[in-house]
Residue frames as qw, qx, qy, qz and C-alpha x, y, z in Angstrom:
[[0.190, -0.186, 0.107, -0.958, -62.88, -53.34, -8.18],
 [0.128, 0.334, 0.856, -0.374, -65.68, -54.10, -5.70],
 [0.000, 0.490, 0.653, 0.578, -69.23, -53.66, -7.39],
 [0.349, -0.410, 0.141, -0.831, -71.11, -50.47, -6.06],
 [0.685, -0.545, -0.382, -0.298, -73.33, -52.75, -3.83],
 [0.780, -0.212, -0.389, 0.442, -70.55, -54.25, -2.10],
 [0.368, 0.123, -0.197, 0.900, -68.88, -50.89, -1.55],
 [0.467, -0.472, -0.102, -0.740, -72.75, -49.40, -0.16],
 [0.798, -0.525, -0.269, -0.123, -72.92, -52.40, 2.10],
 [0.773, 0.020, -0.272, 0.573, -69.45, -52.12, 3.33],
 [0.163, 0.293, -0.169, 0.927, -69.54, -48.85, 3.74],
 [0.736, -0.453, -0.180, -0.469, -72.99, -49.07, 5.72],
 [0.861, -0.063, -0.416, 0.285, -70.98, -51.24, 8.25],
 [0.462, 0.170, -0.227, 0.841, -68.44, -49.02, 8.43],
 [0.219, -0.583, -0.220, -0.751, -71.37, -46.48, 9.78],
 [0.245, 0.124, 0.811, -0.516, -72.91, -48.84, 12.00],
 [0.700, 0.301, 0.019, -0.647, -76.30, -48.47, 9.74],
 [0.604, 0.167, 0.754, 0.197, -77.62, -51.26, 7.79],
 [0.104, -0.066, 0.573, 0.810, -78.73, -51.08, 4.32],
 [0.250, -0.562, -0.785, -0.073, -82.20, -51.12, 5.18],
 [0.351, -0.741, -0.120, 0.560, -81.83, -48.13, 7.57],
 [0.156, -0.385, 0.249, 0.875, -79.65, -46.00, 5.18],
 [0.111, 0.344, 0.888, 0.283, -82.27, -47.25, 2.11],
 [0.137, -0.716, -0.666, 0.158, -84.94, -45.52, 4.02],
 [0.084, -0.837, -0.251, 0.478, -83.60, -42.45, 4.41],
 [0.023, -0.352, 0.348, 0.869, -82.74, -41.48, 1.50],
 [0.137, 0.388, 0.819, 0.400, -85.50, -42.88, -0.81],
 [0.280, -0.156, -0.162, -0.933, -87.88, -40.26, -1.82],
 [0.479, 0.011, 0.614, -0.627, -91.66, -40.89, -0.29],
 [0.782, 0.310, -0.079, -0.535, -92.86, -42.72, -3.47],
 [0.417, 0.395, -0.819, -0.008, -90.44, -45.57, -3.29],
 [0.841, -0.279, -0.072, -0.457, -92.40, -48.46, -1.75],
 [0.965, -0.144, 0.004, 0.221, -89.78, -51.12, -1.26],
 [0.053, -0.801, 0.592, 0.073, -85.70, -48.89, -0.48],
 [0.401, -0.468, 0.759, 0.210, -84.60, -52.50, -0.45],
 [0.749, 0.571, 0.335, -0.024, -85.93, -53.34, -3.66],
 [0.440, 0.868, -0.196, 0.124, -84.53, -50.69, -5.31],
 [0.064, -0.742, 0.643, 0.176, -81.07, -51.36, -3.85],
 [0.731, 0.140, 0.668, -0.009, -81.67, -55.59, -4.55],
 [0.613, 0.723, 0.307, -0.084, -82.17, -54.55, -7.94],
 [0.238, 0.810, -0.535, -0.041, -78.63, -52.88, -8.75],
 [0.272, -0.498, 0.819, 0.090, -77.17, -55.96, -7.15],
 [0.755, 0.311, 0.567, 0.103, -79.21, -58.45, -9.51],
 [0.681, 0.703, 0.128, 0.160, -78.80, -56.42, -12.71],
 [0.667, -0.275, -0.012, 0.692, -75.08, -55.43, -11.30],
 [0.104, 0.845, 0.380, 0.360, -76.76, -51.62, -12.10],
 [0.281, 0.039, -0.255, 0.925, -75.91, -48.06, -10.85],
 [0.005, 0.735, 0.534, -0.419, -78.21, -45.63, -8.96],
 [0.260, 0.895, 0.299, 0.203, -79.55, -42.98, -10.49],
 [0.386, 0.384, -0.218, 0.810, -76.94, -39.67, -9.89],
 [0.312, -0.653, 0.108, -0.681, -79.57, -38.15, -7.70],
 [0.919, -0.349, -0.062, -0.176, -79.72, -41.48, -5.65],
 [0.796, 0.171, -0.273, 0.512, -75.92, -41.68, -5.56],
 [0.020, 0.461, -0.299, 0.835, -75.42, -38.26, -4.25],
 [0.695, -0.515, 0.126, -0.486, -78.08, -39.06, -1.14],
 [0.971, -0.047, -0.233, -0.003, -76.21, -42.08, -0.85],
 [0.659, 0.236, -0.331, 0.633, -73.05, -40.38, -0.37],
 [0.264, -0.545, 0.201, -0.770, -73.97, -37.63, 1.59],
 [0.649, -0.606, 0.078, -0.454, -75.29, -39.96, 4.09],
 [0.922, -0.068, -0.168, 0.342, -72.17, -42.55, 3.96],
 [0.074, -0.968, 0.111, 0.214, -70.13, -39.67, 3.98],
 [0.554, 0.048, 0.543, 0.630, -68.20, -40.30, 0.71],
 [0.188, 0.444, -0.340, -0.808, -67.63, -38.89, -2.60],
 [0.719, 0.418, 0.102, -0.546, -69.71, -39.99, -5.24],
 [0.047, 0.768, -0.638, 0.023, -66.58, -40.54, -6.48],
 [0.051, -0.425, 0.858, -0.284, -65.85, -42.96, -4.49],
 [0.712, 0.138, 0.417, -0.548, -69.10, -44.47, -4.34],
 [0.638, 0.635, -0.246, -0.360, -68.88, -44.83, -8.22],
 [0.629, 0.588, -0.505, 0.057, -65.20, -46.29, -8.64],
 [0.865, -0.275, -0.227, 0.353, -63.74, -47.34, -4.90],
 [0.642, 0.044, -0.053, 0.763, -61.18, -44.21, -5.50],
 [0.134, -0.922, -0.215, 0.292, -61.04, -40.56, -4.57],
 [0.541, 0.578, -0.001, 0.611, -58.97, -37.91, -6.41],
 [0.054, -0.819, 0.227, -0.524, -58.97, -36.05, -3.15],
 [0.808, -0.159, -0.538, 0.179, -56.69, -38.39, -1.30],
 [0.222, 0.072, -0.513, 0.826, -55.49, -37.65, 2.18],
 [0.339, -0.251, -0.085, -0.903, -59.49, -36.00, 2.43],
 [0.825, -0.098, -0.240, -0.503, -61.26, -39.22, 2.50],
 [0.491, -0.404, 0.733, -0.241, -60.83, -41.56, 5.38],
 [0.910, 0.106, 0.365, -0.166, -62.30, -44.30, 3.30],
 [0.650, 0.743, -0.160, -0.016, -59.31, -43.99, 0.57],
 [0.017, -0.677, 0.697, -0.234, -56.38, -43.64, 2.80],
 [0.435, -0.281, 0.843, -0.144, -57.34, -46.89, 4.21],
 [0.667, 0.403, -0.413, -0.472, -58.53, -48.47, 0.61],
 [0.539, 0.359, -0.755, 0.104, -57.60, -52.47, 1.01],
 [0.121, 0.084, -0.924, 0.354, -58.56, -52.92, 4.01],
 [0.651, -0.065, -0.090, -0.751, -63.03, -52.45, 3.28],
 [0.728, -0.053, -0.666, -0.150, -62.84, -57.14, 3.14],
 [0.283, 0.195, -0.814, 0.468, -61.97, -57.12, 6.74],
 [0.349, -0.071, 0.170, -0.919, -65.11, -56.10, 7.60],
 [0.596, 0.257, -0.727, -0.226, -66.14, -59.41, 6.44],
 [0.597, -0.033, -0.670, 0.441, -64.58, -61.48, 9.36],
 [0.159, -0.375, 0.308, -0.860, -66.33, -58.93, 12.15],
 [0.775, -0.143, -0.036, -0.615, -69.73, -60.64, 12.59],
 [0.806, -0.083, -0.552, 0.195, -67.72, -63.98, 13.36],
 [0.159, 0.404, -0.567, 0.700, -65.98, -62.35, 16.22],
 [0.500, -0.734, -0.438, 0.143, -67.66, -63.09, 19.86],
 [0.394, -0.889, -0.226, -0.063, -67.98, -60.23, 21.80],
 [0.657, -0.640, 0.294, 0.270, -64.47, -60.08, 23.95],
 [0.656, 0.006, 0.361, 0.663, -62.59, -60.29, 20.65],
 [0.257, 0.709, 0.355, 0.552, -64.48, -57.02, 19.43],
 [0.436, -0.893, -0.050, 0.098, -63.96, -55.42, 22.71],
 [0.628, -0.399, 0.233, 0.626, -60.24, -56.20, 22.32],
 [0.450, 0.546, 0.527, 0.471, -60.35, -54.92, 18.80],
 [0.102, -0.875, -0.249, -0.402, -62.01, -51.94, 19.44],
 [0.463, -0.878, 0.010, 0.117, -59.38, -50.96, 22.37],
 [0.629, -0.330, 0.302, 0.635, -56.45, -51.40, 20.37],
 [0.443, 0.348, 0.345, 0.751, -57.44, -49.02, 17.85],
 [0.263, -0.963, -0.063, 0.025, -58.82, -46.33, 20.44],
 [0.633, -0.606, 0.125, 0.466, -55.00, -47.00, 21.72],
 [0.635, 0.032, 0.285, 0.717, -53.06, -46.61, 18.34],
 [0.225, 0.763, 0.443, 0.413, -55.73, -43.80, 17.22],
 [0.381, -0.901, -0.070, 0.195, -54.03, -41.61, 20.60]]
């Protein structure tokens, strides 16, 4: 099981947002450093608060759930469940040049028709 960071930055990816960007908008207006406070779960290998998990999902658009564990009890609901196993590939993107993400990105417009 991937540790909640990994599965906040991965899923930030999957958005297009960074973790810096999503960070921001949920932190409340007294939180001086958003990427502290996520830096900080991934040194002490920590969970957000519940109220910071829920803002976290709500803006990945996951379950908490899923945030929490990697898994969803409402399967078939959650796009990020049905396709569980494949979150590492994401990984190997940022090597790609350009023309190999174009191709990428038109064969799964093609299969998604």
């Amino acid at each position: 099981m991937l540790p909640i960071y990994e599965r906040i930055g991965n899923l930030c990816k999957l958005n297009g947002t960074t973790i810096d960007k999503m960070m921001t908008e949920i932190s409340s207006k007294n939180v001086k450093s958003p990427r502290d406070m996520y830096n900080g779960w991934r040194r002490r290998n920590s969970y957000p608060r519940a109220d910071e998990a829920v803002r976290i999902a709500q803006n990945l658009g996951v379950t908490v759930e899923y945030l929490v564990t990697g898994e969803d009890s409402e399967i078939g609901k959650d796009f990020y469940c049905k396709y569980k196993g494949y979150e590492n590939l994401l990984e190997y993107l940022p090597k790609l040049n350009n023309s190999d993400l174009k191709v990428i990105e038109n064969a799964m417009k093609s299969m998604a028709k």
